[in-house]
C-alpha positions in Angstrom: -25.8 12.8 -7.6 -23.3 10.9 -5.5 -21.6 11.9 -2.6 -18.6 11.3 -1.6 -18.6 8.9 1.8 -17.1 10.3 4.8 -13.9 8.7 5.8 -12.2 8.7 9.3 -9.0 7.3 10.3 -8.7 7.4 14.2 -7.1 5.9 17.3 -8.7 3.2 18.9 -9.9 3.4 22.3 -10.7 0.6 24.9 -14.9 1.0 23.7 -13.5 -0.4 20.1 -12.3 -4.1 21.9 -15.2 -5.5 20.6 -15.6 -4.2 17.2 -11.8 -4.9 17.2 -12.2 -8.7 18.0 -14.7 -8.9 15.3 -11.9 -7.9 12.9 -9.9 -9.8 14.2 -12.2 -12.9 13.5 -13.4 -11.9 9.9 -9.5 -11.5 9.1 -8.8 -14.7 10.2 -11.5 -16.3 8.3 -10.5 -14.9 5.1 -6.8 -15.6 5.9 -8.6 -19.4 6.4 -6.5 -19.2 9.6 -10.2 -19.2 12.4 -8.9 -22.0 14.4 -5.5 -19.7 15.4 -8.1 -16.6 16.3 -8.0 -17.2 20.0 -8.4 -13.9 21.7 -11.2 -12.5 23.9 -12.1 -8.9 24.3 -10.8 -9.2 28.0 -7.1 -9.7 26.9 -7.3 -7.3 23.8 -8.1 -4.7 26.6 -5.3 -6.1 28.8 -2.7 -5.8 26.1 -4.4 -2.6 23.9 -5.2 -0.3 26.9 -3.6 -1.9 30.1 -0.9 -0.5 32.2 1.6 -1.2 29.5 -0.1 -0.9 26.2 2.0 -3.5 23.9 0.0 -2.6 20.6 -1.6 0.4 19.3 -4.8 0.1 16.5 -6.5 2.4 13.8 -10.0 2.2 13.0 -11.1 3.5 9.8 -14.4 4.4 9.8 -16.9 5.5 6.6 -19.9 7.4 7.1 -19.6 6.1 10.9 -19.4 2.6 10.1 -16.5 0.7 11.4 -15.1 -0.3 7.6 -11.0 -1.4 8.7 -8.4 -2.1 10.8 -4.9 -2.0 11.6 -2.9 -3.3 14.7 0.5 -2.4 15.1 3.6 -2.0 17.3 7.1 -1.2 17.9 10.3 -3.3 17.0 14.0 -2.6 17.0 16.5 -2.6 14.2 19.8 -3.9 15.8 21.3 -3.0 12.6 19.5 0.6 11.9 20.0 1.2 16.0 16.0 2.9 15.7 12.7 1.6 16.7 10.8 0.5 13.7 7.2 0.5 13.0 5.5 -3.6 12.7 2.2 -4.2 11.1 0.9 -7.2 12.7 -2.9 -7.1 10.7 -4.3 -4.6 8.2 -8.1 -5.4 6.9 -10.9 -3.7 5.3 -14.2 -5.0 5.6 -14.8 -6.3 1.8 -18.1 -3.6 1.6 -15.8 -1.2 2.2 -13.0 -2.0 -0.5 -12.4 0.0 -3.3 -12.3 3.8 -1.0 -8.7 3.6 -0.7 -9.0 2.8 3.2 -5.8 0.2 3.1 -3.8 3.2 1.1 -5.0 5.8 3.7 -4.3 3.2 6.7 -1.0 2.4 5.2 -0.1 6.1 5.0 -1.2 7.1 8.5 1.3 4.2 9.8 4.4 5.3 7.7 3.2 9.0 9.0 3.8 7.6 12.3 6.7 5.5 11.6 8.4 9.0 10.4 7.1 10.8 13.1 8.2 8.5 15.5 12.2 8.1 13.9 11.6 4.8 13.2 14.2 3.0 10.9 11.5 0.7 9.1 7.8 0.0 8.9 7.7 -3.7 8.4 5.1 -6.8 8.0 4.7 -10.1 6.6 1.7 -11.2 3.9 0.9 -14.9 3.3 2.5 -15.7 0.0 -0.7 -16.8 -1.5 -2.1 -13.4 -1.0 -1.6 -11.6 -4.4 -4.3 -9.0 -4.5 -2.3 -7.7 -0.9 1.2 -8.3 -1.9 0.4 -6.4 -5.1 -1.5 -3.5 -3.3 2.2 -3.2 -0.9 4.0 -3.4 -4.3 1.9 -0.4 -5.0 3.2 1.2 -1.9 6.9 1.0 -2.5 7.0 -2.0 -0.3 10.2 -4.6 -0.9 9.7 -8.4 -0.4 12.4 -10.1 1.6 12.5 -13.3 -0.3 15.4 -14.1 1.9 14.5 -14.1 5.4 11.5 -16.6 6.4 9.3 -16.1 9.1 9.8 -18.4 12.2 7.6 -19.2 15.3 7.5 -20.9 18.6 4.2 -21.0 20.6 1.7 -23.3 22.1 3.0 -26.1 23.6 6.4 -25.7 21.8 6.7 -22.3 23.5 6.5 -23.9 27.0 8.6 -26.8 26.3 11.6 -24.2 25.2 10.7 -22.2 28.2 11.0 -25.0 30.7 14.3 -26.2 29.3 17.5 -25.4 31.5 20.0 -23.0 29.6 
């Protein structure tokens, strides 16, 4: 007889900075992206549970095994005049795939999105991604072939910021 594994989808709280960070790292890995995974446990602390929180994170857990992730924050819709809802990573340890722990992290952020009277829950997906983009097709989600993603930082973001007006 098999039993059905026990699944938990909960806040994080500062104790999960760790098992956050390593998340963090085996996302970036499969994303083929390690050499931009530059954060320590003493900044995700800083920014997830600091005076000003700037990001929120759920942990799904399965039979008490840390299994998933999802980081998220707010943004604003000029245009909609609300907050919205922005999914910076989802990931699901690859053990763990096949529960339905992205469906059940996805619907606990759009839960919150509503709850919240947010205008939209947005995120980006590399384009060579399929199995993801098709699992947010699933979801309802709409690509926005139109709009492209664009980024300052590093170096570049310093220049810019040094710059007189």
């Amino acid at each position: 007889m098999t039993t059905t594994p026990a699944i938990l989808i909960r806040p994080a709280v500062r104790e999960d900075v760790g098992q956050i960070l390593a998340f963090i790292r085996e996302l970036a890995e499969y994303e083929k992206l390690v050499h931009e995974a530059i954060a320590d446990e003493a900044g995700l602390a800083a920014q997830l549970f600091g005076a000003t929180p700037r990001a929120e994170v759920l942990i799904a857990e399965v039979d008490g095994q840390a299994a998933g992730f999802a980081l998220f924050f707010h943004n604003f819709s000029t245009f909609v005049g609300k907050p919205g809802l922005y999914l910076e990573d989802l990931f699901v340890r690859p053990a763990f795939r096949g529960l339905g722990l992205g469906k059940k992290l996805m619907v606990r952020l759009a839960k919150l999105a509503v709850e919240r009277d947010c205008g939209r829950f947005e995120w980006s997906v590399l384009d060579w991604n399929q199995p993801a983009i098709d699992f947010y097709r699933s979801l309802g989600a709409v690509g926005m072939d139109e709009w492209t993603v664009q980024r300052v930082a590093g170096d570049a973001l310093a220049a810019l910021a040094s710059k007189d007006a």
